[in-house]
N, C-alpha and C positions, 0 to 999 in steps of 0.2 A: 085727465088734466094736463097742464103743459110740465114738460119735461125740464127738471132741476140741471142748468147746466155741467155742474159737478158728478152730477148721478152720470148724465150722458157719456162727458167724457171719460168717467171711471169703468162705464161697464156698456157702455154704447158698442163698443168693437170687442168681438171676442180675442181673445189669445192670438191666435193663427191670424186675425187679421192685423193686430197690432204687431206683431211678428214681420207681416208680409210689409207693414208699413216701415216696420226699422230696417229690413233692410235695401227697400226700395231707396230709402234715404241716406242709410251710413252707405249701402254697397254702389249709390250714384259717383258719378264724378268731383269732384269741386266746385267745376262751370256749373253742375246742375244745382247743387246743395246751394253757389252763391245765389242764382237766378231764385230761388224758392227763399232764401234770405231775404232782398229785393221783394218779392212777393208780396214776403209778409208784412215787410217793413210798410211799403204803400198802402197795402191793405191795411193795417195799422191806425195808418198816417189818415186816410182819407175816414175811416169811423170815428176817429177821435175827429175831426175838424166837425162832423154832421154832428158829433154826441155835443162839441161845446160852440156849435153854431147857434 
């Protein structure tokens, strides 16, 4: 059946890959952490206009 988004993102990634994700992200630079800000922001930005278009 399709996958509870909660369920996914609680146990979708094990340890060692959520690990590898914190500190791909806290051990990035600034420039990288704002760009990936940015990112999400847009990304964000552009599901919410399609979700209340």
């Amino acid at each position: 059946g399709p996958v509870d988004l909660s369920t996914f993102l609680n146990h979708g990634l094990s340890d060692n890959e959520m690990r590898d994700l914190s500190v791909t992200f806290y051990g990035s630079s600034a420039i990288n952490r704002q760009k990936l800000g940015l990112l999400a922001l847009s990304s964000a930005t552009l599901i919410l206009s399609l979700v209340l278009a």
